[in-house]
N, C-alpha and C positions, 0 to 999 in steps of 0.2 A: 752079774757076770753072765748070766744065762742069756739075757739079752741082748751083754754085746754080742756073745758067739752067734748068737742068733746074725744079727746086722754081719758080724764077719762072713759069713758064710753065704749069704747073702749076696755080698759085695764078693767074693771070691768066684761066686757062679757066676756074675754077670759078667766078671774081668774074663774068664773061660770061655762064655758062651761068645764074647766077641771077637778074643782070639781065632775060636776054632767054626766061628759062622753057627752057633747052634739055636736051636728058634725057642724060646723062652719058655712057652705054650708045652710044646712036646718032647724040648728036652734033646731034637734030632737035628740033621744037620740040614741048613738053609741050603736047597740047590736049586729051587724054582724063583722068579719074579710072576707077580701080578699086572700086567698092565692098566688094568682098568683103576684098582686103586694103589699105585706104583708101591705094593709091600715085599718084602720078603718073604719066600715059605717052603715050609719043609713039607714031604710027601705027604702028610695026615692033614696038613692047614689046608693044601689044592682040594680035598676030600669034598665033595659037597658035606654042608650048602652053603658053609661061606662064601665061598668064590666059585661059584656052579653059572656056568653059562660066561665066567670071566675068560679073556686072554692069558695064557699064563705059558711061559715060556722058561728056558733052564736061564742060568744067573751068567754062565759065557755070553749066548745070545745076547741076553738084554743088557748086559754091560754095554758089549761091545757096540748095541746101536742109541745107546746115552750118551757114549764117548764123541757120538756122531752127533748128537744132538747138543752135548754141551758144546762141542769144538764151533758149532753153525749159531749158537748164542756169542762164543767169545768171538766170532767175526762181524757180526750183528753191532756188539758193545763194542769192538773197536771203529765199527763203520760211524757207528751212532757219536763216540768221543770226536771222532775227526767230522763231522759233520755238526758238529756243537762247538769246537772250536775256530771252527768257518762264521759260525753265527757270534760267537766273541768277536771275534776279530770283526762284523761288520755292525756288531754294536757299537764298537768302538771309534766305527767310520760313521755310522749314527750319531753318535754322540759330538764328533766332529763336524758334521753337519749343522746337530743343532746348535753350538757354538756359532756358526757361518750364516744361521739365520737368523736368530741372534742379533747380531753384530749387524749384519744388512737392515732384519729390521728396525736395530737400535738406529743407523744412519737413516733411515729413513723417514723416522721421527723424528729426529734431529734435523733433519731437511728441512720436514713440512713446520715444526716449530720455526725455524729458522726464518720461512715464507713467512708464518703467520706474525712474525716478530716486528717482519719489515715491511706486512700491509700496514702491522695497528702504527707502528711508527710516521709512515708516509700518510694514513690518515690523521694520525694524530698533526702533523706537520700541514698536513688540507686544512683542516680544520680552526689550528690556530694562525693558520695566514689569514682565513675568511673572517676570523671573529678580528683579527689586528687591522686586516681592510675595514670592516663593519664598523670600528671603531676612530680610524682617521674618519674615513664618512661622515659616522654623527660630530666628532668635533668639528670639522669643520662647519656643519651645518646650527651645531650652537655657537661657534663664534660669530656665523652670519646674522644671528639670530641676536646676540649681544651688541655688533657693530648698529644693528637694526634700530635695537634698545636705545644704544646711543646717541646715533642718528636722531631720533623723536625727542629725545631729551634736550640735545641742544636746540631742535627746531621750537620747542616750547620754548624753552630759554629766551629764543627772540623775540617769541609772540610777544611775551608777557613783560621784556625791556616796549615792544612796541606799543605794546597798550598802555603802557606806565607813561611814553611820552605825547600819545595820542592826549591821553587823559590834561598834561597840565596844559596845551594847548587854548586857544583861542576858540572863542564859538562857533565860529566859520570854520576854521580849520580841521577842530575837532569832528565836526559834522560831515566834513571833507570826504568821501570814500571811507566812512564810517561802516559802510556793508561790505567790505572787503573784512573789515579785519570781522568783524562779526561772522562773518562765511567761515574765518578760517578756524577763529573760536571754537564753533561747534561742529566744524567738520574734522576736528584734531581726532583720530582713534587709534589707539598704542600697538605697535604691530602685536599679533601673536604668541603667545608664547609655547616654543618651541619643546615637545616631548618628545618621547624616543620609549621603545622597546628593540631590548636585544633578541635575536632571533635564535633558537634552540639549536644548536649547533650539533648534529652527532656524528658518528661514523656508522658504517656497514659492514659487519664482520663477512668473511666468505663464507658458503655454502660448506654445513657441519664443522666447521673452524679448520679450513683447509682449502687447497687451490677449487674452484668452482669447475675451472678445466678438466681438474684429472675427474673429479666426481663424473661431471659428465661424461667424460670416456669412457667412464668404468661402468656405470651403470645404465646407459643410455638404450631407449628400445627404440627399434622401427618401427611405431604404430601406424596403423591405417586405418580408415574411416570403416563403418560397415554399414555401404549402400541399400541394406535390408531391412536398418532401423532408421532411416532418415526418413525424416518428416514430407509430407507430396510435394513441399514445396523447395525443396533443398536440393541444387545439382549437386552430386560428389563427382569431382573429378574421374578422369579413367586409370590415375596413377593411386586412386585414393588417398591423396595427402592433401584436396584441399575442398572445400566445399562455398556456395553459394545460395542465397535466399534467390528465389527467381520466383517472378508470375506465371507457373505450367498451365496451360489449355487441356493439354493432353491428359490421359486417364493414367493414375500408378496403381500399379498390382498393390492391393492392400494388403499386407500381412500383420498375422496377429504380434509380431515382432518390431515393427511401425510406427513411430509416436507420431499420434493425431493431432493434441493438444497446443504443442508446441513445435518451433522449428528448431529441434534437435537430431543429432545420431549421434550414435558411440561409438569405441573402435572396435576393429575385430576380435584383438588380444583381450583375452579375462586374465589376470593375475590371481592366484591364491597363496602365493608363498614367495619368498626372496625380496630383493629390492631391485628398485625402473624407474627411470628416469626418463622424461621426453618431455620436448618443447614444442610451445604452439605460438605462430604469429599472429597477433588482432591487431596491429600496426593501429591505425587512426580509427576502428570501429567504433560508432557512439554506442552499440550494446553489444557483450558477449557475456558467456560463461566458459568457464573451465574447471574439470576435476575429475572426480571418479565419483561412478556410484555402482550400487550392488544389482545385476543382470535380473532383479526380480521385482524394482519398482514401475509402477505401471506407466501402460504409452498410451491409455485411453480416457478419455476427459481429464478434467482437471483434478488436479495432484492434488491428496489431502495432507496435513504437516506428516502423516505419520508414514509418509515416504521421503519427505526429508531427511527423515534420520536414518536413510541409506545412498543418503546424498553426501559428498565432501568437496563444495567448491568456489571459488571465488567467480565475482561477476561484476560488471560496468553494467548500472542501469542506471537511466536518468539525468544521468552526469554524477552517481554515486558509489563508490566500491563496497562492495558486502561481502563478505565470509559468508555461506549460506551454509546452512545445517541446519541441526534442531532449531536452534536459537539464529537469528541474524546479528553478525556482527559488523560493524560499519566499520571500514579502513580509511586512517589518514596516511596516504604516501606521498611523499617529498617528489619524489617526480611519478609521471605518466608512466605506467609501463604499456611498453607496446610488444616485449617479446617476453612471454610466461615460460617458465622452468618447474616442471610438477615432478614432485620426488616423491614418492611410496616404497613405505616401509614395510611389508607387510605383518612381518612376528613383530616388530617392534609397536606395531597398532599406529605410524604414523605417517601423514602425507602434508606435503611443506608445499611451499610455491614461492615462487623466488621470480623478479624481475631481473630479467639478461640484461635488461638494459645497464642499468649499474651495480650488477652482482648482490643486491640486498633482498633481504626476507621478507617478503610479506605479510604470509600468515602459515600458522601451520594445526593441524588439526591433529588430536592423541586419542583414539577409542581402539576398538576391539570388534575385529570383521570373521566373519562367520562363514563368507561367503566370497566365491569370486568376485573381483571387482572391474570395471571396467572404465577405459577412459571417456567420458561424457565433454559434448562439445554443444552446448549453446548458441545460435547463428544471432538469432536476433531477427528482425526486419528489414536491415538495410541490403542492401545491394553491394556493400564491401565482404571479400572474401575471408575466409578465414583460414590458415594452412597451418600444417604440423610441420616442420623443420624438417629437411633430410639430415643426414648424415654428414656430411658437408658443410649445410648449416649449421650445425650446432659443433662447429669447430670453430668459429668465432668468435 
């Protein structure tokens, strides 16, 4: 019982002390604030040293400038509501968007399938028209080949009625133009006989399984040669877009940028990031190369392997196509190409080459580059030029 009066009495002060504003501590009545620690306090609390050197003002004052200061938050919190529901409402319109692209680029996948539906079909349609021609072809050429067969069979036929009555003949008679038919005896030899291999028939997917057009629209660069890495004997052009092997008399400034070795230059552009596309013409060249390699393999004497493998490119030498890299890879292509397509990837680590001529892959290379890369052009020895595509061009 003691206890609870205790708690009553207790709870009876506190209910008093807040009715009537009294400060806990001293039992007096609250008429100062603290500003520095926003408390309540009575004459004894302002007293040093609790609150010595604080701001401290009577409790009208400082009401009256928190009413100012809450009134400048509830305008804040309503600016802040309506400004937050401006950013709903264009979430909303976001979110409407993303629906819109979406949908665009759902149709637009749906296009490029669509393309790619009606290349593999109309290839596939090439293809087995060539293998249904290839195949009247060889028949006809084995029924000639049977007619043939037949043909010798009945000429035997007659030999051998002819010999049969040479034979029952008369001595004279027998004897008679006896080296005719002995000529024809052993001059009988059964036509050949006819074989056949069927020719590997394939198609050519587009460029990344999609129009080869739009890729090159979309990624295509304006490269140009860089007149200050070309070899003494290489004219570049004044538009830098095409170059030449020539006999020079005259002296070239040597730079240590310069390849000596070879009749090479590179383009101006270094790539180290995104993806580029550009194309080069070697029309009828009996030698070139094409590709890229990294701005730090050497341009003096000759190349040891271990600059190849900051090399990625294809080449016509000898009458043979190579992948050149580490390793040399030989290429079998179905037709000549005369107009090269060089795609670089660079996050992806990949650079492709594709013949313009009829939209198909040649070769493509997958590593991992460290460094800028640059586009490398191979002349060769001949006197045929070699050109980069304008813009223009490779709208074709």
């Amino acid at each position: 019982m003691i206890e609870i009066a205790r708690l009553l009495h207790i709870s009876l002060r506190k209910e008093r002390e807040e009715k009537t504003g009294l400060c806990e501590k001293h039992d007096e009545v609250l008429t100062l604030f603290c500003e520095e620690d926003l408390e309540l306090l009575c004459a004894l609390c302002a007293q040093p040293p609790d609150h010595q050197g604080h701001y401290v003002r009577p409790i009208k004052e400082a009401a009256s400038h928190h009413r100012k200061t809450l009134q400048s938050y509830m305008e804040s919190l309503k600016r802040q509501v309506a400004d937050d529901r401006k950013l709903l409402v264009t979430q909303d319109q976001k979110q409407l968007e993303l629906r819109e692209r979406v949908e665009h680029q759902r149709q637009k996948l749906s296009s490029e399938f669509e393309y790619l539906n009606q290349f593999v079909e109309n290839e596939q349609q090439a293809v087995i028209s060539k293998l249904a021609k290839e195949e009247r072809d060889i028949e006809r050429k084995l029924n000639e080949n049977k007619r043939a067969f037949s043909n010798h069979i009945s000429k035997i036929k007659g030999l051998i009625t002819e010999v049969a009555e040479k034979s029952m003949m008369s001595e004279v008679k027998l004897l008679t133009d006896i080296k005719s038919i002995f000529q024809r005896c052993e001059s009988l030899k059964s036509p050949a006989l006819f074989s056949f291999r069927l020719r590997k028939e394939g198609c050519s997917l587009p460029l990344q399984f999609s129009a080869l057009k739009k890729i090159r629209q979309k990624f295509r660069e304006e490269v140009t040669l860089d007149p200050e890495t070309a070899h003494p004997n290489l004219l570049v052009s004044e538009d830098k877009k095409c170059v030449t092997f020539v006999q020079r008399e005259e002296l070239v400034h040597l730079d240590p940028v310069r390849f000596m070795a070879y009749p090479v230059v590179l383009g101006s552009e270094g790539f180290s990031s995104g993806r580029h596309y550009w194309e080069v013409r070697v029309e009828d060249k009996p030698e070139w190369t094409v590709g890229v390699c990294q701005d730090s393999i050497s341009r003096k004497g000759k190349w040891p392997l271990s600059s190849l493998s900051r090399c990625w490119m294809i080449q016509l030498h000898n009458g043979v196509y190579v992948a050149q890299c580490t390793v040399p890879i030989t290429l079998w292509l179905m037709e000549k190409p005369t107009w090269i397509g060089i795609y670089l990837d660079y996050e992806l680590g990949e650079i492709s080459f594709y013949s313009v001529n009829d939209r198909s892959h040649i070769h493509s290379f997958m590593d991992t580059f460290s460094e800028a890369l640059k586009p490398y052009f191979g002349i060769g020895y001949d006197s045929k030029p070699l050109t980069i595509c304008e813009a223009a061009d490779c709208e074709g």
